[in-house]
KEVO-55978 format. One line per 10 residues: number of its first residue (from 0); their letters; for each residue x, y, z of N, C-alpha, C. Coordinates in Angstrom, 3 decimals. Layout:
NUM	A	X,Y,Z,X,Y,Z,X,Y,Z ~ ...
//
This chain:
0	XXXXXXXXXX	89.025,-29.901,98.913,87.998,-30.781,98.396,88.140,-30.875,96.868 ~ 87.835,-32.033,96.295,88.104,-32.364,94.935,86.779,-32.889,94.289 ~ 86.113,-32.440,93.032,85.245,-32.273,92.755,85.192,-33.332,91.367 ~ 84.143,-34.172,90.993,84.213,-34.209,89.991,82.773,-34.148,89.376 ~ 82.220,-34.230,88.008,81.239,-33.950,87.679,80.877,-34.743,86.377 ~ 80.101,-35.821,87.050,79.607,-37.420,85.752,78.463,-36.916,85.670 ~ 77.839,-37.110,84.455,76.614,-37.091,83.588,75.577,-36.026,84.837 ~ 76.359,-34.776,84.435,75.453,-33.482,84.623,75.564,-33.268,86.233 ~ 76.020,-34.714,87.315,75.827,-34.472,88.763,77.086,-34.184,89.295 ~ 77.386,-33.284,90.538,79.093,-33.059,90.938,79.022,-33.837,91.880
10	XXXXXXXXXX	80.163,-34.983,92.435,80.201,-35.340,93.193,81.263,-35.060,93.760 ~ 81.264,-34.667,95.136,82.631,-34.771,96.235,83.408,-35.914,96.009 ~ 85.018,-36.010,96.191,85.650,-36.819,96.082,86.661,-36.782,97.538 ~ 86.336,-37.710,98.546,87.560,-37.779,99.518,87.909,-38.854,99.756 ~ 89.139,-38.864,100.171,90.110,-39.978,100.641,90.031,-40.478,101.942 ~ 89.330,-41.061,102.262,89.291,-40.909,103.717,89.511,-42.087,104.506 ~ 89.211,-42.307,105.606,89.112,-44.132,106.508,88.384,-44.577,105.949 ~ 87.263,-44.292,105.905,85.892,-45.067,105.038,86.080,-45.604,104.015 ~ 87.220,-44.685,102.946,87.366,-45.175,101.676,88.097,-46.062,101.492 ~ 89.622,-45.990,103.039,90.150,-47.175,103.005,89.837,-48.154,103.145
20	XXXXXXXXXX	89.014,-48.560,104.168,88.227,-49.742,104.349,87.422,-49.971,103.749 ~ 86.831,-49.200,102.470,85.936,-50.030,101.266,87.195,-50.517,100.113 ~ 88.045,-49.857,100.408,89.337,-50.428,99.127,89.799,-51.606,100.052 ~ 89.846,-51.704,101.103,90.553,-53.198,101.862,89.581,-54.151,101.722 ~ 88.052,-53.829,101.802,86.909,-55.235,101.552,86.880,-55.350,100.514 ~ 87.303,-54.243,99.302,87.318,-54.983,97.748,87.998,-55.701,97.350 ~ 89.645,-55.409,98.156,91.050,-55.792,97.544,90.902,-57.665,98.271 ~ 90.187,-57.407,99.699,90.762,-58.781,100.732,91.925,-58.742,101.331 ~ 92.822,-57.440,101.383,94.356,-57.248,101.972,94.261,-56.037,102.243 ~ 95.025,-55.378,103.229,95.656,-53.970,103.849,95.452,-52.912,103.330
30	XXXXXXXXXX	95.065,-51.802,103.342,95.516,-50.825,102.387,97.333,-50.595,102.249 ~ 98.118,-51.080,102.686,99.370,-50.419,102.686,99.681,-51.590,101.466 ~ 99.161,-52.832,101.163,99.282,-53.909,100.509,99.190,-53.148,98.806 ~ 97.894,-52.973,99.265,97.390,-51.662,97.859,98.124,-51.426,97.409 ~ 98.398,-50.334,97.988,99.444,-49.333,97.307,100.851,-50.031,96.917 ~ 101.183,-50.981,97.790,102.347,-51.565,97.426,102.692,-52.124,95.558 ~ 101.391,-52.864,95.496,100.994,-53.379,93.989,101.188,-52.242,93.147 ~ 102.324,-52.446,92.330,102.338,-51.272,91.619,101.375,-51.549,90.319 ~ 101.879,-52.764,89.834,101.056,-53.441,88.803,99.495,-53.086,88.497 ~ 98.433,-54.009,90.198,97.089,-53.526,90.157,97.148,-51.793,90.040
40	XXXXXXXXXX	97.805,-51.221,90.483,97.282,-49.642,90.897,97.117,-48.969,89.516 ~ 98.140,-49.787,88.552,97.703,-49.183,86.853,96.367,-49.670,86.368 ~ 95.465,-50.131,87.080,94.864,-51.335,86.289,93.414,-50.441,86.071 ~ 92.131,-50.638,85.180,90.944,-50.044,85.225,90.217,-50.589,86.292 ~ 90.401,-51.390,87.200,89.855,-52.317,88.045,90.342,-51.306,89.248 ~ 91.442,-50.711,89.275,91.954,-49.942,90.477,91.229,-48.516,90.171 ~ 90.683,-48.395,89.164,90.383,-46.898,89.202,89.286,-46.680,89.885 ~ 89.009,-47.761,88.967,86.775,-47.628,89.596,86.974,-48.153,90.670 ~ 87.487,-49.147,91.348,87.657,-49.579,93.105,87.627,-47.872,93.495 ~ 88.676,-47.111,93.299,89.016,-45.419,94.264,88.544,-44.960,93.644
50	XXXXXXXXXX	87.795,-44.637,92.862,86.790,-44.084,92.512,85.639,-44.318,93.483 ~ 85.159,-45.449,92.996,83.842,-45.912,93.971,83.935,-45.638,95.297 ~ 85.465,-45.787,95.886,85.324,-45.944,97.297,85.516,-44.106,97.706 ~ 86.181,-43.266,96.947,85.988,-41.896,97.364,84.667,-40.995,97.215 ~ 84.074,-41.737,95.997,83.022,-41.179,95.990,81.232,-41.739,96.919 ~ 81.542,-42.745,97.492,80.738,-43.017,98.035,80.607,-42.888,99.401 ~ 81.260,-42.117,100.397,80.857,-41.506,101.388,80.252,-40.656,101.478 ~ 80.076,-39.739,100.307,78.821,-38.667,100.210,77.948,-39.063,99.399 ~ 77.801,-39.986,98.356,76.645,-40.657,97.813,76.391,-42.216,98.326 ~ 76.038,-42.355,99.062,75.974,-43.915,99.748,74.914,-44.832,99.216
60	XXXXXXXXXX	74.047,-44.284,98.256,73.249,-45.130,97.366,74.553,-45.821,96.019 ~ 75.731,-44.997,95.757,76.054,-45.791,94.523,76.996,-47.116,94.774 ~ 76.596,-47.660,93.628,77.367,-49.246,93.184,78.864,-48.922,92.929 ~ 79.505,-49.971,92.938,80.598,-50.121,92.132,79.944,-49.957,90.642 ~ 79.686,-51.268,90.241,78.915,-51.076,88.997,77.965,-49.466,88.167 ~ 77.756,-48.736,89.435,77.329,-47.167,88.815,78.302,-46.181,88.716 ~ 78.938,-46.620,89.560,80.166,-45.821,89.413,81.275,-45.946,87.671 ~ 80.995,-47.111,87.796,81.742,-47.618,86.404,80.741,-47.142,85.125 ~ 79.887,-47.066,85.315,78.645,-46.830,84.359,78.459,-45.317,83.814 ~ 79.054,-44.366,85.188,79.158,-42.816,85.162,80.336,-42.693,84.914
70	XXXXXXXXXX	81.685,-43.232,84.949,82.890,-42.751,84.501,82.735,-43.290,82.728 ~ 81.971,-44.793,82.599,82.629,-44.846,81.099,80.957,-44.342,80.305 ~ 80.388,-43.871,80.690,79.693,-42.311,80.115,80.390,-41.743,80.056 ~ 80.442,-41.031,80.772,81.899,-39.839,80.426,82.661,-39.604,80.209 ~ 83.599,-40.610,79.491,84.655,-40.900,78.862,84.197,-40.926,77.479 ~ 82.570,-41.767,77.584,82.594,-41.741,75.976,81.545,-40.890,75.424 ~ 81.276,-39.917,76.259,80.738,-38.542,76.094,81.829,-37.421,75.713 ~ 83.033,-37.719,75.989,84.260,-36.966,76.044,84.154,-35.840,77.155 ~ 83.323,-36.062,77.920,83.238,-34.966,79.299,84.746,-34.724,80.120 ~ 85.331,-36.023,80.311,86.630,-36.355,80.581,87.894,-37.510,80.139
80	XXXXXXXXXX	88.760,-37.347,79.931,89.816,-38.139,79.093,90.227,-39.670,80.907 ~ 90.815,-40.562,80.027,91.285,-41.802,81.206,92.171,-40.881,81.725 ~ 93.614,-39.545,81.332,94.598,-39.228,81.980,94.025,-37.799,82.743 ~ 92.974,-37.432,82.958,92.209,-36.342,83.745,91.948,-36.913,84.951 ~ 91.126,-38.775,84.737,91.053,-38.876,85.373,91.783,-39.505,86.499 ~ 92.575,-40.438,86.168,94.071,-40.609,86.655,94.337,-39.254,87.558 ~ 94.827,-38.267,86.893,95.192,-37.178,87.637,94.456,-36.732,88.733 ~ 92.857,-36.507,88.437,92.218,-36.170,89.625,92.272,-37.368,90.624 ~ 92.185,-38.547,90.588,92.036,-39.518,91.698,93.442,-39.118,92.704 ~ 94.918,-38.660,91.497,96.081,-38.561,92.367,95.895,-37.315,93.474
90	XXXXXXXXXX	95.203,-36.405,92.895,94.812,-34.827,93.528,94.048,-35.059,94.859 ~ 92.955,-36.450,94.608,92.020,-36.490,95.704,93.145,-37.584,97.170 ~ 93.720,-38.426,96.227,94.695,-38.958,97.142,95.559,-38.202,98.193 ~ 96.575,-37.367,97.160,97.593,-36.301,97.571,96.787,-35.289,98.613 ~ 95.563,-34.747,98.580,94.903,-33.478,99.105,94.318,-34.407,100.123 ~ 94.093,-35.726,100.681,93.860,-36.045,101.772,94.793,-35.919,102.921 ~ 93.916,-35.279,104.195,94.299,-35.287,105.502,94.868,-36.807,105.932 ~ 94.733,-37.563,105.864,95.358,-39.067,106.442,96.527,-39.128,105.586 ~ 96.394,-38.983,104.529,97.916,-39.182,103.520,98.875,-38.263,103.757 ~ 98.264,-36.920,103.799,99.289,-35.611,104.373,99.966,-36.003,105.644
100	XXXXXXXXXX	99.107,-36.739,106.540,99.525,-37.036,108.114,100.257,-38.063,108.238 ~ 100.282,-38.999,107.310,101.304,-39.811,106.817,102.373,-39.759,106.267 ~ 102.436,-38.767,105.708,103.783,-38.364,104.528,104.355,-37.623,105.647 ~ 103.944,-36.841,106.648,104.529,-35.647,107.571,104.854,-36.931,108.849 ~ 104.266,-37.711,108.800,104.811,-38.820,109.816,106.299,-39.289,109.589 ~ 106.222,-39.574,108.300,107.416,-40.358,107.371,108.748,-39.301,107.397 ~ 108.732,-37.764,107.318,109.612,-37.002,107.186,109.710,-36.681,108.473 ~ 109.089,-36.887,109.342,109.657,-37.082,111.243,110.372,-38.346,111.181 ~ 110.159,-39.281,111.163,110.785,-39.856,110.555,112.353,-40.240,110.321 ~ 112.503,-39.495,109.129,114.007,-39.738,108.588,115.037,-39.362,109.488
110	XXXXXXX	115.041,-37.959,110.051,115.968,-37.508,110.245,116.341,-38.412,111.308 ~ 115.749,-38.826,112.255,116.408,-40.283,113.330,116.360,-41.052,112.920 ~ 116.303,-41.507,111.636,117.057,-42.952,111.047,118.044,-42.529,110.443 ~ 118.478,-41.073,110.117,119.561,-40.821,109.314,120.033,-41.024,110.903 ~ 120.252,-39.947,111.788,121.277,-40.273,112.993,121.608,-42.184,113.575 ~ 121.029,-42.295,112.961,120.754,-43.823,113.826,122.294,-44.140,112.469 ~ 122.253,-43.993,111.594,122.687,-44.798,110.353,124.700,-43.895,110.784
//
């Protein structure tokens, strides 16, 4: 579990189905589309989207818009830097069960496309 902590409150951070499908009704395309965009995924528009969408399965009252409101507090509180938070969103990504089960899908995977090749 990945933790973060905006203006004095900790909130849980997970990666989950839920979060995918609030990043697919924001984006209007796939999650695999997502990720594909390398471009959007740098963008401040991509942060607060996975932001918002990890953190709102355990707070289901917040906005996009509050979410954006509690990260750039705290940025300009200096509570946390833009490359902390970058990093933690990658931590909450990487430390998800669906992404792990995906990446371990992908390395089953290879080795019968290497024989195939």
């Amino acid at each position: 579990m990945v933790e973060l902590t905006l203006g004095g409150k900790t909130y849980e951070l997970r990666f989950s189905l839920k979060s995918m499908r609030t990043l697919e009704a924001h984006y209007k395309k796939p999650i695999g589309k997502i990720f594909k965009d390398k471009d959007s995924l740098e963008s401040l528009e991509t942060l607060i989207a996975f932001y918002y969408a990890c953190m709102k399965s355990k707070a289901k009252s917040l906005t996009m818009d509050k979410v954006e409101d509690l990260l750039d507090e705290a940025l300009e509180n200096e509570e946390i830097t833009l490359e902390e938070l970058s990093t933690k969103l990658t931590e909450v990504i990487d430390s998800s069960s669906i992404m792990k089960n995906s990446a371990a899908k992908s390395d089953d995977d290879q080795p019968e496309q290497e024989a195939k090749n």
